[in-house]
VOZAKE-796650 format. One record per residue: x, y, z of N, C-alpha, C, CB in turn. Coordinates in pm, whole numbers, plus 50000, padded with zeros to 5 digits. Glycine has a CB too. Layout:
# residues N
XYZXYZXYZXYZ;...
This chain:
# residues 80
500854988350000500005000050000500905012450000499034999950123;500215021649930500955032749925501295042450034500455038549845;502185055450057501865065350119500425074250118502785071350088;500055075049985499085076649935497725073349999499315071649841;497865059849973496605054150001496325053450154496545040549939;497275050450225497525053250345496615062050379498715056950367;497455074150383496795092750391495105091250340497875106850234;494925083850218493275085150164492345078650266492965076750007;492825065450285492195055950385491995063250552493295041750390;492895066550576493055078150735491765087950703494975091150746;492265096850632491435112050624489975113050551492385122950535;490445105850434488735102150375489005111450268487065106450486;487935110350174487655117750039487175131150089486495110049938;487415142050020486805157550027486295162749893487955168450077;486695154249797485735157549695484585161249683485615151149642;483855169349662482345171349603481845159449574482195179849475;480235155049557479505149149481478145158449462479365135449533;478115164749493476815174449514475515163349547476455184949352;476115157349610474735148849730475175153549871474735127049738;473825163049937474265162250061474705152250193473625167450085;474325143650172474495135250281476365128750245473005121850278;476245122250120477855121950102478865134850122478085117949957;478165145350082478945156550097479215166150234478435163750005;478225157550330478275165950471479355150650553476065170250564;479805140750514480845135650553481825142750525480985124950518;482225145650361483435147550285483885163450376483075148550085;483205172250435483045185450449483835183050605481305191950430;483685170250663484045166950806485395165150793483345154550872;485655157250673486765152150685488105163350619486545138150615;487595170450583488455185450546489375187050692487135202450518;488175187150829489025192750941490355182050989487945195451074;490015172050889491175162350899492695162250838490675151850852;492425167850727493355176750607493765185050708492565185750460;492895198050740493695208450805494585202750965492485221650837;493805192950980495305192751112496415188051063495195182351253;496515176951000497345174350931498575179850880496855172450873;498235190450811498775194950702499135206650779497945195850571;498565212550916498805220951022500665212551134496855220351124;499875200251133501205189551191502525191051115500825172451171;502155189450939503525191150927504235204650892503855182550838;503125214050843503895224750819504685228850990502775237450744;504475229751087504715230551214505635225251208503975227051301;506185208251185507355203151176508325207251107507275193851150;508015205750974509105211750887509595228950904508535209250737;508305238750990509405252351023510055248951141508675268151050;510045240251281510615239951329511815231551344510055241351373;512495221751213513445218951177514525228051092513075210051134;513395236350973513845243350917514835255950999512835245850849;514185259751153515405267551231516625264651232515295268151352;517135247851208518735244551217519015249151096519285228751239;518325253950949519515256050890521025268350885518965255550791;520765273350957522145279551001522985273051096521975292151057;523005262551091523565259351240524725254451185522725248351350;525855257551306527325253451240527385239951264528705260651303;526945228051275526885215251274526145209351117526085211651410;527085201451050526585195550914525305195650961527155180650856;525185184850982524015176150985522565180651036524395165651064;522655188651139521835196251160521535206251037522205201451272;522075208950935521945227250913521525218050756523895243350934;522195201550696521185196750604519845197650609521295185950591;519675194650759517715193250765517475202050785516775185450859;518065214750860516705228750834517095228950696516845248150927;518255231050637518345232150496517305228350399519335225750464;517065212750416516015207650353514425214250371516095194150395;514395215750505512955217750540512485230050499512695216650681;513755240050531513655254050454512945258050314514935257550431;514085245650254513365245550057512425241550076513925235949919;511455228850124510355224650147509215235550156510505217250252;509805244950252508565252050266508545263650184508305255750401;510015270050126509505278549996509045275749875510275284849956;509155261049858508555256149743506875254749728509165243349730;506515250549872505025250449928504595261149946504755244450043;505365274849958504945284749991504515293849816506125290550102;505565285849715505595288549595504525285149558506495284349530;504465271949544502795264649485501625268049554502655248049497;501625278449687500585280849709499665295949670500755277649821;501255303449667501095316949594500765314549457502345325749599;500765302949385500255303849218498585296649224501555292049090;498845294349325496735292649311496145300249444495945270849329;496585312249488495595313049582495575328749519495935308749759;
């Protein structure tokens, strides 16, 4: 099984169907997305603080987490 499917199976569909009763689940499971996605952005800025740090290894992972989040911050400024 995937990462993917994983994440789908956990949180549930948020798609539309324009049936209310399917669609007042899908509408629940949004607040599931937002913690989520609240969990990791939270993680990845508070890793992203080591990247200055004079220790390699440390200053790879804010390094990493850093790009992570200007890239997310990129793709979010082109659709919002």
């Amino acid at each position: 099984m995937s990462f993917d499917e994983i994440l789908y199976r956990l949180l549930g569909d948020i798609q539309p169907l324009a049936d209310s009763t399917i669609d007042g689940e899908r509408l629940c499971n949004i607040e599931k997305y937002n913690d989520v996605l609240y969990f990791v952005v939270k993680e990845l800025k508070e890793a992203a603080e080591w990247k200055d740090d004079n220790r390699d290894s440390a200053q790879k992972i804010g390094k990493e987490c850093y790009k992570i989040l200007l890239d997310f911050k990129e793709t979010l400024d082109e659709i919002l």
